[in-house]
N, C-alpha and C positions, 0 to 999 in steps of 0.2 A: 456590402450585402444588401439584396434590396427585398422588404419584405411586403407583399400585398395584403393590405388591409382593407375593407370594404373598397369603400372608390377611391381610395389613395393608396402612397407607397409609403414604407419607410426605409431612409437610407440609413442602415447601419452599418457604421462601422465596427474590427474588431473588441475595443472596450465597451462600446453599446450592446455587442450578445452576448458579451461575461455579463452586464450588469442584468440585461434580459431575461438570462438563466436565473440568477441567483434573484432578482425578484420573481420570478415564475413560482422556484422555489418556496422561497419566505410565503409569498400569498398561501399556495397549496398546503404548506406543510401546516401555518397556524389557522387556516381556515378548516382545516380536518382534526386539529387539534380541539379548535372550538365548537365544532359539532360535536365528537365525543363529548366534551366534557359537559354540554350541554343536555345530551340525553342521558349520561351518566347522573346528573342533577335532577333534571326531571323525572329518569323512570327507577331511582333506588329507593331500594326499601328499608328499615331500621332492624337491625340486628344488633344482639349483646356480643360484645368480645372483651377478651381477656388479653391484657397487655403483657406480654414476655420480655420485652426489654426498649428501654427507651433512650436514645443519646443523641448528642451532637456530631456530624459526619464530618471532617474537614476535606475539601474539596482545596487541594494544590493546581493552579496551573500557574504556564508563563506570565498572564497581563494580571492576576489576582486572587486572591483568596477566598471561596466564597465557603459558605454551612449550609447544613442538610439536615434538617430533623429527619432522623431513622428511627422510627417506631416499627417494631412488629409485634402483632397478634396476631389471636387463635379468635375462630366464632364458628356458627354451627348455621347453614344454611339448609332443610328442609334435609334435615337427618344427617348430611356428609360435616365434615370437618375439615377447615380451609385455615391457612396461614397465609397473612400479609405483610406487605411493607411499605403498600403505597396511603400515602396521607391525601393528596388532593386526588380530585377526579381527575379523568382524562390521560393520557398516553407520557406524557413529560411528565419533568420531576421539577420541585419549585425550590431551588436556593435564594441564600440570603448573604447579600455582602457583609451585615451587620451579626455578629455573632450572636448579641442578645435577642435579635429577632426568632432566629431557630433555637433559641434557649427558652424564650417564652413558651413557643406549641408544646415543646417537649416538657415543660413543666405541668402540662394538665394530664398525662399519660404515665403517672408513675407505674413500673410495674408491679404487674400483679392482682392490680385496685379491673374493675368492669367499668368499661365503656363502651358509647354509642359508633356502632359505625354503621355506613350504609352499603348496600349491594343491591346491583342490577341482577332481575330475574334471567337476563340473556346470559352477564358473564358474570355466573358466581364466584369467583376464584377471584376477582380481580376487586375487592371491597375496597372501602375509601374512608377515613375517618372525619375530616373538616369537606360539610357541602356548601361549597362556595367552587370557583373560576378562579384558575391563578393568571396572571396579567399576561404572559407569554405569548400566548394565540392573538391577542389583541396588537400587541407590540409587534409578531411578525409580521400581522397582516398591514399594518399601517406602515410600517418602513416598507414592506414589498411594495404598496401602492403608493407610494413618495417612490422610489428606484426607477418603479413603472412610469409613471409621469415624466420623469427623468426621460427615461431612453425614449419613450413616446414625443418629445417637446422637442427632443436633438434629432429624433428623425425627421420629425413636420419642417424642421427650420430651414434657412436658406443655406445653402452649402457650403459659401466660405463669406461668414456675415463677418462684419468690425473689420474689412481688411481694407477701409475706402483710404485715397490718398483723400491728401489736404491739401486745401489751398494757401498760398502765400498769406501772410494775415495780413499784408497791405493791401492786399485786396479785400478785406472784408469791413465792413463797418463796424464802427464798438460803437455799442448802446452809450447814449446819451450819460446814464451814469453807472457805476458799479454798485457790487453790492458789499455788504459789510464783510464776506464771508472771501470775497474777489479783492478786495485792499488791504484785506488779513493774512491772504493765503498761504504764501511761505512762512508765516507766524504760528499759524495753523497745523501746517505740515510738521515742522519742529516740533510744536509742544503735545501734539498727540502721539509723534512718535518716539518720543522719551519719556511721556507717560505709561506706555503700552510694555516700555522695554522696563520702567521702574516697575511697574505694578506685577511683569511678570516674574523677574528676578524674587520680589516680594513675596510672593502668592509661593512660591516652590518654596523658599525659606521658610513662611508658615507651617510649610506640609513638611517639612524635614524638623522643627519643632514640634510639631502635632506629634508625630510619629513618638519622638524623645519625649513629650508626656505620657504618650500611655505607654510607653515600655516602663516608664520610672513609677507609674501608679500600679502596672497590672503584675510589677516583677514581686515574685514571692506570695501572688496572692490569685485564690482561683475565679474569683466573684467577677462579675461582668466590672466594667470601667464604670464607674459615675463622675460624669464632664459637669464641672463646675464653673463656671460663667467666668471665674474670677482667678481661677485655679490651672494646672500649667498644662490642662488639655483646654478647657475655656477660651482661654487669653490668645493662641494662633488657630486654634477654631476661626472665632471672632474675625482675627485678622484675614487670615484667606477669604474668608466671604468678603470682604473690604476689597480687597485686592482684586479677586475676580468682578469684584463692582465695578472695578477702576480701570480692569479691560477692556470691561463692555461699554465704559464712559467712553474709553478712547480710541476704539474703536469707530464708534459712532461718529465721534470729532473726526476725526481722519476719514472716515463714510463722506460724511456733509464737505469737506474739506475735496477730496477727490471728483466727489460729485457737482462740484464748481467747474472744478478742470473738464471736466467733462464736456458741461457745456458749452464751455468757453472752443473746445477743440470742435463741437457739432456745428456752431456757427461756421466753419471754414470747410465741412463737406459742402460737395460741389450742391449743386441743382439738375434734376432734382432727391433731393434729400431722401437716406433710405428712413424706413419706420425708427425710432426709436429702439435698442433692445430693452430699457426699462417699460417700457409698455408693451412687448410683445417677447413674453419669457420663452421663446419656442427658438428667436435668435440669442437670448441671456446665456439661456443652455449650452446653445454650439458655443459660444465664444468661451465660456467658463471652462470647459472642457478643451479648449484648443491652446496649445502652450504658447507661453507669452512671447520666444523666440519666432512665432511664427504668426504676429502680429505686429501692423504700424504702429503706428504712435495711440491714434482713435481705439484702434481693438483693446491696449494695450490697458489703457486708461478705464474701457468699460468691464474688463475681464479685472482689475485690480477692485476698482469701484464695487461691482457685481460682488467680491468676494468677502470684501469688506464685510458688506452685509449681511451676508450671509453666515457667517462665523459670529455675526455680531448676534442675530438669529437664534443661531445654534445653544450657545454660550448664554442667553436670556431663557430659554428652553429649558435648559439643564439647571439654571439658578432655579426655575422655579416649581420643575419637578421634585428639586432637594427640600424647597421651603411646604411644599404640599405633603413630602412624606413626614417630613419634621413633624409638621401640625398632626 
């Protein structure tokens, strides 16, 4: 499929306009999102309500468990009488994978006691108790605009990039010396890849201990868990965070390890030599996307390389989104 963009094209294929849509989507839905809840903040007013009832919602699905604080009240907006149930502004509703997080809101709502909520003069009916921006709209619009990039960078690229043959490597010159990483590298190879496989076996174990601490702490008792550093939610706490450290250590070894091979195989494309895909992520894109059966040896090597990274990435991402909400 070829899409006209000002003075270019872009060639998509079919996984590039499912990925199209659904960042189209993501942008639009949490960029209307955040305007709502934006003018919901800036144009509401302070109103008394009375709390009718206050609890924990448990939300079942397939990948997780998440909480809902459900509060509803009564208040009185310019003589009519209204009932609510939504806590943040704006259109979405804000769960919590941590139970005692929606146990905290709901703690300040006992029923019955008067509290502050706010309403917009446009939609009375729709009042809101906590003003603040729940993270949602923010998070869709940034993965849409990551997706978008995505599909935009695979369409700009060369059409079948990483697929150069190779020259014989008697034909090529080796540099004068190696390097530590080049006289290591089957050493390399091995030890980050039975790292990766130790550390993940580990990390799962962790979480299937985690799990058997807080069923053994929370069985017979209604109270939130409190995770004791030293205690038998603590102690594979602790360890999983180790482990997925030990991922992303080896990860990284086998990046840099890969990333040798790499070179060593771009020395032996022909002349002259196409751009690099690590400096030009518009061919990173196509190759990562293109399966590895339908790659030489070069594509092969950069689409693995490339992935390395990229999970390496991801996986430091997610470490320290956990360490920030922690804090």
């Amino acid at each position: 499929m070829k899409l006209p963009v000002g003075i270019t094209t872009l060639h998509l294929s079919r996984k590039s306009v499912y990925l199209l849509v659904l960042a189209v989507a993501l942008v639009g839905a949490g960029g209307y999102s955040y305007v709502q809840q934006g003018q919901a903040v800036d144009d509401a007013v302070t109103v008394q309500a009375t709390v009718d009832s206050a609890q924990v919602e448990r939300i079942d699905s397939r990948r997780s468990i998440d909480y809902e604080p459900e509060i509803e009240y009564t208040y009185e907006y310019q003589g009519e009488t209204y009932t609510s149930e939504q806590v943040f502004p704006g259109p979405t509703i804000r769960t919590y994978s941590d139970r005692s997080n929606a146990q905290s809101i709901v703690r300040s709502y006992e029923p019955g006691t008067t509290v502050r909520a706010y309403v917009r003069p446009s939609e009375p009916s729709n009042a809101f108790l906590i003003r603040e921006r729940t993270p949602w709209p923010a998070r869709a619009v940034a993965i849409g605009g990551v997706l978008l990039c995505i599909v935009v960078l695979a369409g700009l690229g060369a059409k079948r990039p990483g697929r150069h043959e190779l020259r014989p490597e008697r034909e090529v010159r080796s540099p004068p010396s190696r390097t530590w990483v080049e006289r290591n590298d089957e050493r390399l190879r091995r030890l980050s890849k039975w790292a990766l496989l130790v550390c993940f076996v580990a990390f799962w174990l962790s979480m299937v201990g985690l799990a058997f601490g807080i069923l053994s702490l929370s069985e017979g008792s209604a109270r939130p868990v409190e995770a004791d550093l030293l205690g038998p939610v603590g102690i594979p706490l602790l360890a999983a965070a180790g482990f997925w450290v030990g991922m992303i250590l080896s990860l990284c070894l086998y990046g840099v390890q890969s990333f040798s091979r790499y070179r060593r195989l771009r020395r032996r494309l022909p002349e002259p030599r196409p751009p690099s895909p690590f400096t030009h992520p518009n061919r990173l894109v196509t190759i990562l996307g293109t399966a590895s059966d339908e790659l030489p040896e070069y594509g092969r090597r950069v689409r693995v390389t490339g992935w390395a990274f990229l999970i390496t990435t991801g996986m430091t991402a997610v470490l320290v989104q956990l360490l920030y909400t922690a804090s």
